[in-house]
C-alpha positions as CSV (number, residue, x, y, z in Angstrom):
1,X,-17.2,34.1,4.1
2,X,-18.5,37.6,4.1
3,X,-17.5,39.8,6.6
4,X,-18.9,39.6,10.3
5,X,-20.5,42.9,11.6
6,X,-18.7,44.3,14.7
7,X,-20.6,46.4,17.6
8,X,-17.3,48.7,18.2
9,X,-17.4,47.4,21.8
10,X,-14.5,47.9,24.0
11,X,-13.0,44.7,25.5
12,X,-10.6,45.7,27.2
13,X,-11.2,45.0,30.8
14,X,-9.8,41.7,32.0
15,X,-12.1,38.6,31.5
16,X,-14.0,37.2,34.6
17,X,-13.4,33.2,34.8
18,X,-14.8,32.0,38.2
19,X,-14.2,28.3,39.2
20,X,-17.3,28.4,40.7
21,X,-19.3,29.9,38.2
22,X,-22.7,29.3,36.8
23,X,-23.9,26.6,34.7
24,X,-23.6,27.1,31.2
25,X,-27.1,27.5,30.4
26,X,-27.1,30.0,27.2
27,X,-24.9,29.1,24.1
28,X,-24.0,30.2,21.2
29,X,-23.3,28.1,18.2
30,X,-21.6,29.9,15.1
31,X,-21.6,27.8,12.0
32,X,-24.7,26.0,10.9
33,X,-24.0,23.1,8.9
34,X,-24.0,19.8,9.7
35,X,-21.8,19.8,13.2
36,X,-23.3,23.3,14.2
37,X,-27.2,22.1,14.1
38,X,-26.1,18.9,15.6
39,X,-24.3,20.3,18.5
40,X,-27.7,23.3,18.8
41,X,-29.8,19.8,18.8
42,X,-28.0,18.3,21.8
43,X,-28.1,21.8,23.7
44,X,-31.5,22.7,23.2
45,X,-32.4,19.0,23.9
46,X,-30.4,19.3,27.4
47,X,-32.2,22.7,28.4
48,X,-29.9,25.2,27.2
49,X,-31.4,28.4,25.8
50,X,-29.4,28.1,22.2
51,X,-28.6,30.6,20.0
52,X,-27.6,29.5,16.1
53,X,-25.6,32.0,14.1
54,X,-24.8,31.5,10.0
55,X,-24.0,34.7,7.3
56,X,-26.2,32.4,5.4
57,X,-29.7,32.3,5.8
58,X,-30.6,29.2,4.4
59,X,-28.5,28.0,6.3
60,X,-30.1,29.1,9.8
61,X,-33.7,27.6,8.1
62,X,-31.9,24.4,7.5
63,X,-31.2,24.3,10.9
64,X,-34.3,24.8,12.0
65,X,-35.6,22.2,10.1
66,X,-33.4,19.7,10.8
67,X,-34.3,20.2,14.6
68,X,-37.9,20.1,14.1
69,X,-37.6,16.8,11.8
70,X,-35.6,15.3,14.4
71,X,-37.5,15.9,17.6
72,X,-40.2,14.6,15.7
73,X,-39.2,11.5,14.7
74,X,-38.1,11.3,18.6
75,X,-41.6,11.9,19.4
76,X,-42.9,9.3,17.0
77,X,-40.3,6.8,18.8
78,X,-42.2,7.9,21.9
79,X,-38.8,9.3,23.6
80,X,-40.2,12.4,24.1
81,X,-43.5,14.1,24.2
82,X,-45.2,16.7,22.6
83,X,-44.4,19.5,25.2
84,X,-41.0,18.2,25.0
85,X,-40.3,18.8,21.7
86,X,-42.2,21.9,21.8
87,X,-39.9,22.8,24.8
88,X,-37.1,22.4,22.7
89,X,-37.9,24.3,19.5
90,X,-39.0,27.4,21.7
91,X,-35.3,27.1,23.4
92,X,-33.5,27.8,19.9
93,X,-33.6,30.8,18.0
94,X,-31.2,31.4,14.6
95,X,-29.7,34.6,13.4
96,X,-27.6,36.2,11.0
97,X,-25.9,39.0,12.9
98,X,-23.6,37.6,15.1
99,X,-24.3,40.1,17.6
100,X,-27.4,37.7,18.4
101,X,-24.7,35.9,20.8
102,X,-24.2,39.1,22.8
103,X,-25.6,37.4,26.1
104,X,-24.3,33.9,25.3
105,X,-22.2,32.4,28.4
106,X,-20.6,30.0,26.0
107,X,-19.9,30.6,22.1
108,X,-19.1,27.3,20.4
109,X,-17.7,28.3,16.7
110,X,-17.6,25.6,13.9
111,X,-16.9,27.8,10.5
112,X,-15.0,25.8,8.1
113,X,-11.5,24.3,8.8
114,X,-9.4,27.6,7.6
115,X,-7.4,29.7,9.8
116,X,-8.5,32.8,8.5
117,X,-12.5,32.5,8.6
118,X,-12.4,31.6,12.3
119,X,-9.6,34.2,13.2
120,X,-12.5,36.4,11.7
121,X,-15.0,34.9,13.6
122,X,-13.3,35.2,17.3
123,X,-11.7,38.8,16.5
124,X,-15.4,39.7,15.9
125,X,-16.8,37.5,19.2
126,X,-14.5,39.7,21.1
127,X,-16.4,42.7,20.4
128,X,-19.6,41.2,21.3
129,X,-19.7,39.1,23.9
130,X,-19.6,39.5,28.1
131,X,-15.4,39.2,28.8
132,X,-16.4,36.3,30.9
133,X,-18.1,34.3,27.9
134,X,-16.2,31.1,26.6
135,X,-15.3,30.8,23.6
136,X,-14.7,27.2,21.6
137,X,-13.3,26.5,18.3
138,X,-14.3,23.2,17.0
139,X,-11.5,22.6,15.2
140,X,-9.8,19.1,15.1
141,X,-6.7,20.6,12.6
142,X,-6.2,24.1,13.3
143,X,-4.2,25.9,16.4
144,X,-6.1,25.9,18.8
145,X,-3.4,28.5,20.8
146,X,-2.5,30.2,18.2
147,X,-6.6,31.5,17.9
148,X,-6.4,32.1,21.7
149,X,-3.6,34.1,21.7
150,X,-4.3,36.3,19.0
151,X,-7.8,36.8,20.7
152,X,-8.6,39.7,22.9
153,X,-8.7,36.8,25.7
154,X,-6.4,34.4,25.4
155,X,-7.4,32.8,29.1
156,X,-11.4,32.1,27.9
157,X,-10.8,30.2,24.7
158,X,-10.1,26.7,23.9
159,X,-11.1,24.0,21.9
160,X,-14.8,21.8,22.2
161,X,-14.3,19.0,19.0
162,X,-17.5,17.2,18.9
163,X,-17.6,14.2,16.3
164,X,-20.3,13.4,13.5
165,X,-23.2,13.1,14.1
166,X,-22.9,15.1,17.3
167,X,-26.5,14.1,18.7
168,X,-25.0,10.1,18.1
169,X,-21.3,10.4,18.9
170,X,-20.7,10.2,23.0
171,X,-16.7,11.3,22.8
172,X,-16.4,15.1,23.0
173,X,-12.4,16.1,23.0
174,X,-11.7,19.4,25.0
175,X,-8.8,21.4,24.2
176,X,-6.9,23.4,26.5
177,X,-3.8,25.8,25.3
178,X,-1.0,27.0,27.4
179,X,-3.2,29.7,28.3
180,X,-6.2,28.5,29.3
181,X,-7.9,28.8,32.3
182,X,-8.7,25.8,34.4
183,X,-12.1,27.0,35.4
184,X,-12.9,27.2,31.7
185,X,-12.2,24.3,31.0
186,X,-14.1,22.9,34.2
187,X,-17.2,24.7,33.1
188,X,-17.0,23.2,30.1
189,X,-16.2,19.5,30.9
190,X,-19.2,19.8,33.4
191,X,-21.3,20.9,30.4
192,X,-20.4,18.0,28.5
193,X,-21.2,15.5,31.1
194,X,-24.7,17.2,31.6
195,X,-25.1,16.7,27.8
196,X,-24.7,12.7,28.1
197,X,-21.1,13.0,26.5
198,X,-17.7,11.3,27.7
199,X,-15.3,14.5,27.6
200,X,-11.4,13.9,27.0
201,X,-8.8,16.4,28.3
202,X,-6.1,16.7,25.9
203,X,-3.6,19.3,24.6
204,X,-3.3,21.2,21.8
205,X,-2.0,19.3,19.1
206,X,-3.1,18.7,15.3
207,X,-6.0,16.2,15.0
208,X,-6.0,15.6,19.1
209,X,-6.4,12.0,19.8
210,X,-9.1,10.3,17.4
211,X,-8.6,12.3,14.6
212,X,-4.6,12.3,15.2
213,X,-5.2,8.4,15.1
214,X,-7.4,8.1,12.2
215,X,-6.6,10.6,9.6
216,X,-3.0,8.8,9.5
217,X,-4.4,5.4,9.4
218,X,-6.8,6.8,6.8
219,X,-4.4,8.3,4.3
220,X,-2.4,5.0,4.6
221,X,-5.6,3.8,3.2
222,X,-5.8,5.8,0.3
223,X,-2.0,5.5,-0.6
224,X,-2.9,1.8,-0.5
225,X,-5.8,2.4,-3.2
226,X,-3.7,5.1,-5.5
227,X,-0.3,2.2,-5.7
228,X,-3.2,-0.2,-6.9
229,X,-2.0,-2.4,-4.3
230,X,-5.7,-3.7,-3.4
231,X,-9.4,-2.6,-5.0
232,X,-11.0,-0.1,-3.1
233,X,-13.9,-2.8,-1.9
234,X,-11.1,-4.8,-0.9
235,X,-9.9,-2.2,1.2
236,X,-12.7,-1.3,3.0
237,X,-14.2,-4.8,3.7
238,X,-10.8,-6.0,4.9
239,X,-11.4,-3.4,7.7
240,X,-14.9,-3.8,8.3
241,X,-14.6,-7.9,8.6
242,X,-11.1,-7.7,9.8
243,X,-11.1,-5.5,12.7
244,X,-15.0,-4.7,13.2
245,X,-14.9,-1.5,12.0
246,X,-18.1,0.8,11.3
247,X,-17.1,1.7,8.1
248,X,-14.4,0.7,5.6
249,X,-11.5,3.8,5.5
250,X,-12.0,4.9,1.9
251,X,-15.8,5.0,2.4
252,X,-15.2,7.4,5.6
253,X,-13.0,9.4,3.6
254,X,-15.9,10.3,1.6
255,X,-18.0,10.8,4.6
256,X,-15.7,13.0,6.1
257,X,-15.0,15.2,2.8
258,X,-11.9,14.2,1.3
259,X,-11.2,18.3,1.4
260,X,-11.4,18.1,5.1
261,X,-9.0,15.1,5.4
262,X,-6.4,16.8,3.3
263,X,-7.0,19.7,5.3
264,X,-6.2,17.9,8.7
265,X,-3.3,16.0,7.3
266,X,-1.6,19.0,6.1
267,X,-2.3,20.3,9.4
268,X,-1.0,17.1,11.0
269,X,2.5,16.8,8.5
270,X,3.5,20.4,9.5
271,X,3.6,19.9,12.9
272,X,5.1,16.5,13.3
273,X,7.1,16.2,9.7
274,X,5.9,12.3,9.6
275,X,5.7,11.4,6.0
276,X,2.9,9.5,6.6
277,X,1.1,12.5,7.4
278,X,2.1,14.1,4.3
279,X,-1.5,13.8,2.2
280,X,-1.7,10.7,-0.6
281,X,-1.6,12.6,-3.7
282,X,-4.9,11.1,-4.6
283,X,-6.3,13.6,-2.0
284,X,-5.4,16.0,-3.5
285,X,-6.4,15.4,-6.8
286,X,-9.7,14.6,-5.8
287,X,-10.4,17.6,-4.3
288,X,-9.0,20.1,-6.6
289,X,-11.1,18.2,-9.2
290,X,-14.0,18.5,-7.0
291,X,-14.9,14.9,-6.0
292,X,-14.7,15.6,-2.2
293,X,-16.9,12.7,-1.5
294,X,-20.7,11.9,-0.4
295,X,-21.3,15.7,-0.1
296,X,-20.2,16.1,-4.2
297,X,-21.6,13.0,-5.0
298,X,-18.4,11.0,-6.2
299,X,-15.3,10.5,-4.2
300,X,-13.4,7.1,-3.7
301,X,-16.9,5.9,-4.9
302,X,-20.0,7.4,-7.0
303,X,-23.0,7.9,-5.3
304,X,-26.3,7.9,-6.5
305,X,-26.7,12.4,-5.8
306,X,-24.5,14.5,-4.3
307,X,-25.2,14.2,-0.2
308,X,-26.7,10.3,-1.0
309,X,-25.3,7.3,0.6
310,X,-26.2,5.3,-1.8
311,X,-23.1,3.8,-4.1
312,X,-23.8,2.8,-7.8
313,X,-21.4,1.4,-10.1
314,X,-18.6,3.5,-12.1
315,X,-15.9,3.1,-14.1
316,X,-13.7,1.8,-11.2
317,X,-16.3,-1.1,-10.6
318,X,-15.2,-4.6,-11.7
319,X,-17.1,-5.9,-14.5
320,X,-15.9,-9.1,-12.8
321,X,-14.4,-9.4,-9.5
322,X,-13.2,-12.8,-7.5
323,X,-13.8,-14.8,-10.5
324,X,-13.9,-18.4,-9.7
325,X,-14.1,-19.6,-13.1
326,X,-10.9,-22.3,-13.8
327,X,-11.0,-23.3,-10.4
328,X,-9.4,-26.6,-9.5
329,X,-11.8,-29.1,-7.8
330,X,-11.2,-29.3,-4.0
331,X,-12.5,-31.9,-1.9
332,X,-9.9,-32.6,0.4
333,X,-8.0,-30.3,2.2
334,X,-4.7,-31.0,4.5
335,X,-4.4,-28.5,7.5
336,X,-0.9,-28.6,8.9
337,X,-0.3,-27.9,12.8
338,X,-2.3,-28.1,15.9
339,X,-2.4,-25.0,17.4
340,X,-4.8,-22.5,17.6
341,X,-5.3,-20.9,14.5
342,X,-4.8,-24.8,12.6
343,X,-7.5,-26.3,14.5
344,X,-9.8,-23.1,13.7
345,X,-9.1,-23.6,10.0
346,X,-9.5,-27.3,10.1
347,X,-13.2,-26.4,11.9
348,X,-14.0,-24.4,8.8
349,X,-13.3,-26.7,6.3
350,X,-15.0,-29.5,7.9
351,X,-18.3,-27.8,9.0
352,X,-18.7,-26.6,5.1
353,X,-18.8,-30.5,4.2
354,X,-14.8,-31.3,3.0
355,X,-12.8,-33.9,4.4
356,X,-10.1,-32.5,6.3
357,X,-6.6,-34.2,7.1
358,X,-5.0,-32.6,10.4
359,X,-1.3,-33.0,10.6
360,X,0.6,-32.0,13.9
361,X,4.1,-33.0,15.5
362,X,2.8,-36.1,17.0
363,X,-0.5,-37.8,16.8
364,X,-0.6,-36.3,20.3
365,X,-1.1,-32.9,19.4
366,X,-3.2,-33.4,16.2
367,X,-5.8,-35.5,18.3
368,X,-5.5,-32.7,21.0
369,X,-6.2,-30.1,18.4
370,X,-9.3,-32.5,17.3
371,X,-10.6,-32.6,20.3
372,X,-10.4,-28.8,20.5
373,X,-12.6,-28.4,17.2
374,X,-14.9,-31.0,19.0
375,X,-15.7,-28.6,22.1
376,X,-15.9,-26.1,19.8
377,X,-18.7,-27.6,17.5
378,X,-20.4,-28.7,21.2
379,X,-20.8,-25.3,21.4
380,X,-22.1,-24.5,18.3
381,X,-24.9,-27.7,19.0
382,X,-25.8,-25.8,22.4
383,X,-26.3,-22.6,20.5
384,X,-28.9,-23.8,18.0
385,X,-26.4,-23.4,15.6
386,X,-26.0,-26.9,13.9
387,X,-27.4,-30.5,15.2
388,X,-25.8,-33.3,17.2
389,X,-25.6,-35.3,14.2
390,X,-23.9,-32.2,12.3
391,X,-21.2,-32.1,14.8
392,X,-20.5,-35.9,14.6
393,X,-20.2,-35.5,10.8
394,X,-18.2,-33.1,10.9
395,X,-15.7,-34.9,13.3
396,X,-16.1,-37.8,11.2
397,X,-14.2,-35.6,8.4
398,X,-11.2,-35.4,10.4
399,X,-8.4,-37.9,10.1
400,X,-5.3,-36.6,12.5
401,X,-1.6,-37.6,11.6
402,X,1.7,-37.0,13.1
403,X,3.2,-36.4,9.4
404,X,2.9,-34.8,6.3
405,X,2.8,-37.8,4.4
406,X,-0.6,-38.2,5.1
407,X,-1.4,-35.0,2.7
408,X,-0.2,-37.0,-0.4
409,X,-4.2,-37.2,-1.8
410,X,-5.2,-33.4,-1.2
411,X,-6.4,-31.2,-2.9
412,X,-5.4,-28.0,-0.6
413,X,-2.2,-28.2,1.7
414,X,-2.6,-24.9,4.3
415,X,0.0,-24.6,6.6
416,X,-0.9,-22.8,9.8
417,X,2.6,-23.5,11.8
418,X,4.9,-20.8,13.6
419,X,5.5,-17.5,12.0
420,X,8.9,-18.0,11.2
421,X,9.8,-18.2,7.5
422,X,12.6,-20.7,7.9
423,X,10.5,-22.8,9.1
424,X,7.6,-22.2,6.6
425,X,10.1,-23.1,3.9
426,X,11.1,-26.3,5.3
427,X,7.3,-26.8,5.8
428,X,7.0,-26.1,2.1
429,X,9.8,-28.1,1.0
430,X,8.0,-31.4,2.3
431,X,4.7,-30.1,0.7
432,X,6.1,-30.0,-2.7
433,X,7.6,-33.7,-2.3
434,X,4.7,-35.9,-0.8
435,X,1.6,-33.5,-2.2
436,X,0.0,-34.9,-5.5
437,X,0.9,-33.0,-8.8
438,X,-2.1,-30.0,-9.1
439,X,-2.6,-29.4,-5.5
440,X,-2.6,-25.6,-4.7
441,X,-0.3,-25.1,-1.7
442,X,-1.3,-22.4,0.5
443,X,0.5,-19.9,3.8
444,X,-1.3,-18.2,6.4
445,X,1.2,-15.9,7.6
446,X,0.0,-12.1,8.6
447,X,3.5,-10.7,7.7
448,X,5.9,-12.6,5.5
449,X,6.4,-12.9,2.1
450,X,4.7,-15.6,0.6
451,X,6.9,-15.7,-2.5
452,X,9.8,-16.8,-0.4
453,X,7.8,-19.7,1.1
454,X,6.5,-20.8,-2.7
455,X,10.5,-20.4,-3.9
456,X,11.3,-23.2,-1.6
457,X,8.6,-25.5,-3.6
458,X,9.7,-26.6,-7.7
459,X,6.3,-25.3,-8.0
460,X,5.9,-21.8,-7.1
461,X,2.7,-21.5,-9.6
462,X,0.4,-23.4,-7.4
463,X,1.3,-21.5,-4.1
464,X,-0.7,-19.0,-2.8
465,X,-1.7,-17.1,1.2
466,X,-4.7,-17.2,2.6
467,X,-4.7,-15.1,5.6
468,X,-7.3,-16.1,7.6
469,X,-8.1,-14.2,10.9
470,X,-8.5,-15.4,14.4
471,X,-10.7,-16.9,15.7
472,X,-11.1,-18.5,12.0
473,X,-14.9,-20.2,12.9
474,X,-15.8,-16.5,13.8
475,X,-14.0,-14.1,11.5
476,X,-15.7,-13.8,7.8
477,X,-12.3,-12.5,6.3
478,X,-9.7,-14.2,4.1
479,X,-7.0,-12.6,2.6
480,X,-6.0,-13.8,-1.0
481,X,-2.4,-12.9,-1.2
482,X,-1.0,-13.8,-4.8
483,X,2.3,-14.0,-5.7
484,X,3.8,-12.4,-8.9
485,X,4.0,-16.7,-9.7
486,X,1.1,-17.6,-8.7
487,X,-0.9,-19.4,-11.5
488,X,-4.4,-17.7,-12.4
489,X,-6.2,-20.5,-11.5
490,X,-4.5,-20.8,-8.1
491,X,-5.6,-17.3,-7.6
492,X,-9.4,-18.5,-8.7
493,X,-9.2,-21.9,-6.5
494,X,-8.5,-19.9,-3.7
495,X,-11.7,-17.8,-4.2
496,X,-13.8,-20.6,-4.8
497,X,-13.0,-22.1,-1.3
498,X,-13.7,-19.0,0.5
499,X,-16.5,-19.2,-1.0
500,X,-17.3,-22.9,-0.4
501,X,-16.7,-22.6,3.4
502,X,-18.0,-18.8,3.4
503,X,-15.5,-16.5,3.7
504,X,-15.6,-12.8,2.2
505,X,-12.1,-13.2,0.5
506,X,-10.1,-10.1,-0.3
507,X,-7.7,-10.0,-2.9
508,X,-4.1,-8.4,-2.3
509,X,-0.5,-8.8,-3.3
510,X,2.5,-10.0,-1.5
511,X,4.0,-7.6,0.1
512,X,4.5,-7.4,4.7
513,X,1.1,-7.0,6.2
514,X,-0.9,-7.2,3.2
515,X,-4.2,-5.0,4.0
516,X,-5.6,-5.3,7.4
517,X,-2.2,-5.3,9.3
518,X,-0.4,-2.9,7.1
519,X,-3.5,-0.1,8.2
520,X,-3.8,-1.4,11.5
521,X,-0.5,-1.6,12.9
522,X,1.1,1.8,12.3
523,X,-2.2,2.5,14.0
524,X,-1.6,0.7,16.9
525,X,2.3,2.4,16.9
526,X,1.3,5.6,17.0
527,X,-1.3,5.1,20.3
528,X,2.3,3.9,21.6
529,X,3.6,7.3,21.0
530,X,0.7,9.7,21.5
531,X,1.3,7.9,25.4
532,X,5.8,7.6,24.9
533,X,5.0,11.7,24.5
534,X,3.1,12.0,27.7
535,X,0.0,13.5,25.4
536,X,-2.8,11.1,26.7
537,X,-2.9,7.8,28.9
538,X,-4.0,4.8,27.4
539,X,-7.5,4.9,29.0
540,X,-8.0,8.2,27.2
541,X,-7.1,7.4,23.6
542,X,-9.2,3.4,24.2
543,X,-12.0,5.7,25.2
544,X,-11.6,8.3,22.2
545,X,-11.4,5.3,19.4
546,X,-14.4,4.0,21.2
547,X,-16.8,7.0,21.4
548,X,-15.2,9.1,18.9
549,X,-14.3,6.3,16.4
550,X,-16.9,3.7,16.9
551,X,-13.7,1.1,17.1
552,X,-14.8,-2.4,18.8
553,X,-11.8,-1.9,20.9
554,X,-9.3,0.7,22.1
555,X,-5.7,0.3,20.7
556,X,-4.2,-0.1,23.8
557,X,-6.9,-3.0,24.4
558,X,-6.1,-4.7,21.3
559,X,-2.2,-4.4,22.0
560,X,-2.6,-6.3,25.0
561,X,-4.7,-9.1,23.5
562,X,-2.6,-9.4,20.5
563,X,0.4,-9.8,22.6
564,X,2.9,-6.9,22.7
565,X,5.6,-9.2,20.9
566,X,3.6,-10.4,18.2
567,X,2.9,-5.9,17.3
568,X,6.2,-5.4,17.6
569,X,7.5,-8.1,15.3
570,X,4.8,-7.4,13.0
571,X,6.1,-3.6,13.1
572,X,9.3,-4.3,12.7
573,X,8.5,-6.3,9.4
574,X,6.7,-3.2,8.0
575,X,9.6,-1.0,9.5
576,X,12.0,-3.2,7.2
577,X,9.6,-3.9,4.1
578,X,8.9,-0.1,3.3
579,X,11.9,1.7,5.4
580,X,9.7,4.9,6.4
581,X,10.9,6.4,9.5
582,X,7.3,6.7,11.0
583,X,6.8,2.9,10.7
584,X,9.9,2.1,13.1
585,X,8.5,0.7,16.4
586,X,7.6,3.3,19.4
587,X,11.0,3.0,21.6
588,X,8.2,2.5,24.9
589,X,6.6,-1.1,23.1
590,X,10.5,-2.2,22.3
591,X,11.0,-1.5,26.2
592,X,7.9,-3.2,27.5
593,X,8.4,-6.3,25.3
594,X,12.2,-6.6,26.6
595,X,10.6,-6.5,30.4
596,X,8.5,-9.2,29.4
597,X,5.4,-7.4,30.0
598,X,3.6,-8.9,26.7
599,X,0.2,-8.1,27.6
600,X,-3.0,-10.4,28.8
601,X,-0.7,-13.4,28.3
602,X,1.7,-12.4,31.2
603,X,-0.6,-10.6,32.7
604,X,1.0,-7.3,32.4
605,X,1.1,-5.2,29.0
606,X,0.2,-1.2,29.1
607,X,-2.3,-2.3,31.8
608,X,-2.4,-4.9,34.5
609,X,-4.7,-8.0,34.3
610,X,-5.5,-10.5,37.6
611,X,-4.2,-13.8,37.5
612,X,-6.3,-17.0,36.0
């Protein structure tokens, strides 16, 4: 960055920071790229008199561009009018002297994410503007009190982290140091309010709350990918169909810049020593060879020009993926238990046309769990979804038992019975007696190893996991967890079902949590923390993963309707599987499962819930 030009004025005299001071009503935004002309956009939209700053010219017409193509295209979707938009362009001017923020009331910097450029930027705002100006950093990595206190005023500065795209994005994340002043920090907050956006208080810590959230679970992402653990597809739709997710994590990466993620993680590994902070290696050799992502045109993926969103194929792309071909014939499938997630499974298999065998405990509970899948397809008649003579069909399919005898002419056997592995082996041990030679035997456990369930079988070659997610009707994914036995066209049977009953399978190997649960529960851990460490409350990080993230759900939302014992088990299996210290379970979710308080379930988890 070239050098800023300096006025020579004295600062000196202390700063003026009145609680009840003015509205904010002329801002400064240094930086014009992407962030910068999204956060001049909201301003200038809201009625601020905005003033945009870049050294680089081109820069500063981009900007000006990018506002009049937008307002635009909002007038052509008739949310504004023409004096509106007219309104708006008048209210923002751009420069290249940063002494064009002289009279600003509020400077909001976003140069890149190093130290140095934005030390250069503040030492330089200090010489230009009013003592009682604001200033912002938009960093999400850097110090936020270490650039306040080597400013001229310490009290005035603090940190404003929109998230991309600004105009879009309703979380805004403000900063405070040790020194900030509370009335800058109320001007502010009332600012973001008036701009439409949910603000977060938080302190000053590397990558806040959303980024300190995602950028871990992200480079767990990309470790994933660089172990060859799972295909980089496979990685991101997992995700996406598995916990809702916008976007898949290695896709986001390249969103983001995979520069700017290493960047943040090396920010976030000095300060809290967590290994899994430490950047994957592939970061870095990505971006020292240049492939930062959507902005360089190839990243994780290749994109059709640098800045496109479009992917095309490369070298990494599977000639052919989730081959079916070899598959054995299935036309009868055997579900065994009656719970939940069996009779969701069963559902599946029947509504896709394949006669389905339902074994419970007692005939009792298998016609219980039949009549479950029948209010289940009533719904899906009263929806439009299928006919009345569908739904009888599909019941028709079902033949319940009270043993596993009844599997002996199937073509599938899927046990869907409590996560406990001695008792999946024992399960197994039955299957491999009364099940017909060729059938492929299959596990649905989230977390434990599916080897050890097809070594209790003389057949390990024909057992396979297929995760499938809950509520199974509902949920498109299917994990496809092969053993280092499992028999290739085991592997291709299983994809050819998902298929059949139309799943998105996913292929992975055995190892605890496979994809979905082995990203999303260290997740969910270190939420536990961020509130064991008194940083934020839980409704502060749900609402950050929610506005900043674009998450379905905050993770203190989804720990309670999990079920706080069923994350920490799951933890502890990850904890024991890949013994990194930052896996071990947050002490405050081992003490809140001991007191019973297991979330919706009991009606008490991190939050209360009323009584059914």
């Amino acid at each position: 960055m070239d050098r800023l030009p300096h006025t020579g004025v004295s600062t000196a005299s202390p700063s003026v920071l009145s609680p009840s001071r003015a509205p904010l009503t002329t801002v400064a935004v240094v930086g014009l790229g992407t962030m910068g002309t999204g956060i001049a956009e909201i301003l200038a939209r809201a009625g601020r008199e905005v003033i945009g700053v870049d050294i680089n010219e081109s820069a500063c017409r981009r900007a000006v561009t990018a506002l009049e193509v937008a307002t635009a295209r909002a007038v052509h979707r008739e949310r504004i009018t023409e004096r509106e938009r007219a309104g708006i362009l008048d209210r923002f001017r751009v420069s290249t002297d940063l002494r064009a923020a002289a009279d600003a009331e509020l400077v909001i910097e976003v140069v890149p994410e190093d130290y140095d450029t934005k030390h250069e930027v503040f030492a330089a705002l200090d010489t230009v503007v009013s003592p009682s100006a604001i200033i912002a950093t938009g960093t999400n990595a850097l110090s936020v009190t270490r650039l306040a206190a080597e400013s001229a005023h310490p009290e005035r500065v603090l940190g404003l982290h929109f998230f991309n795209p600004a105009p879009a994005m309703k979380l805004v994340e403000i900063v405070s140091s040790v020194l900030t002043a509370p009335a800058a920090i109320e001007a502010v907050t009332a600012l973001a309010r008036d701009l439409g956006k949910e603000p977060v208080a938080l302190g000053d810590r590397p990558g806040f709350v959303a980024d300190g959230l995602l950028f871990g679970y992200l480079n767990q992402a990309a470790a994933m990918y660089e172990a060859k653990y799972a295909a980089r597809e496979d990685i991101d739709a997992a995700m996406r169909l598995g916990c809702g997710l916008p976007m898949g994590p290695l896709a986001l990466l390249d969103l983001i810049g995979i520069d700017t993620a290493r960047t943040v993680l090396e920010a976030m590994y000095t300060a809290s020593g967590d290994r899994l902070h430490a950047p994957a290696p592939i970061l870095g050799q990505l971006s020292e060879a240049g492939l930062t992502g959507r902005k360089a045109g190839r990243g994780f993926y290749t994109y059709e020009a640098p800045g496109s969103a479009t992917v095309v194929p490369d070298a990494a792309t599977a000639e052919v993926r989730h081959s079916t071909e070899g598959a054995r014939p299935v036309r009868a499938v055997g579900v065994a238990g009656s719970g939940t997630m069996a009779s969701g499974i069963a559902e599946v298999f029947t509504k896709a046309g394949l006669e389905v065998v339902l074994a419970g405990r007692t005939l009792e509970k298998a016609e219980r769990a039949k009549a479950r899948i029948g209010k289940s397809l009533e719904r899906s008649v009263s929806k439009g979804r299928m006919t009345e003579r569908a739904r009888e069909q599909a019941l028709e399919r079902i033949t319940t038992a009270d043993a596993l005898d009844a599997f002996a002419e199937v073509d599938l056997a899927v046990e869907a019975v409590a996560e406990d592995l001695v008792v999946k082996q024992e399960l197994f041990k039955v299957l491999d007696k009364v099940c017909k030679p060729g059938a492929v035997l299959a596990t649905t456990t989230s977390s434990l190893s599916v080897v050890a369930c097809a070594r209790a079988t003389s057949r390990p070659q024909d057992v396979v996991g297929l995760h499938f997610f809950n509520p199974a009707p509902a949920m498109k994914l299917v994990e496809v967890v092969r053993t280092v036995l499992t028999a290739d066209d085991v592997r291709a049977t299983a994809h050819a079902v998902c298929t059949t009953v139309g799943k998105h399978p996913v292929d992975c190997g055995d190892r605890a949590g496979f994809i979905v649960n082995a990203l999303l529960f260290p997740y969910l851990n270190n939420a536990v923390k961020m509130v064991q460490e008194h940083y934020a409350t839980p409704d502060a990080i749900d609402a950050a993963m929610k506005l900043g993230g674009g998450y379905p759900m905050g993770p203190f939302e989804l720990l309670d309707v999990v079920g706080l014992d069923v994350s920490l088990a799951i933890e502890r299996v990850l904890h024991r599987e890949f013994r990194e210290p930052g896996l071990a379970p947050a002490p405050l979710l081992e003490h809140l499962v001991a007191a019973g308080c297991l979330g919706r379930k009991t009606g008490r988890g991190f939050r209360e819930y009323a009584k059914a």
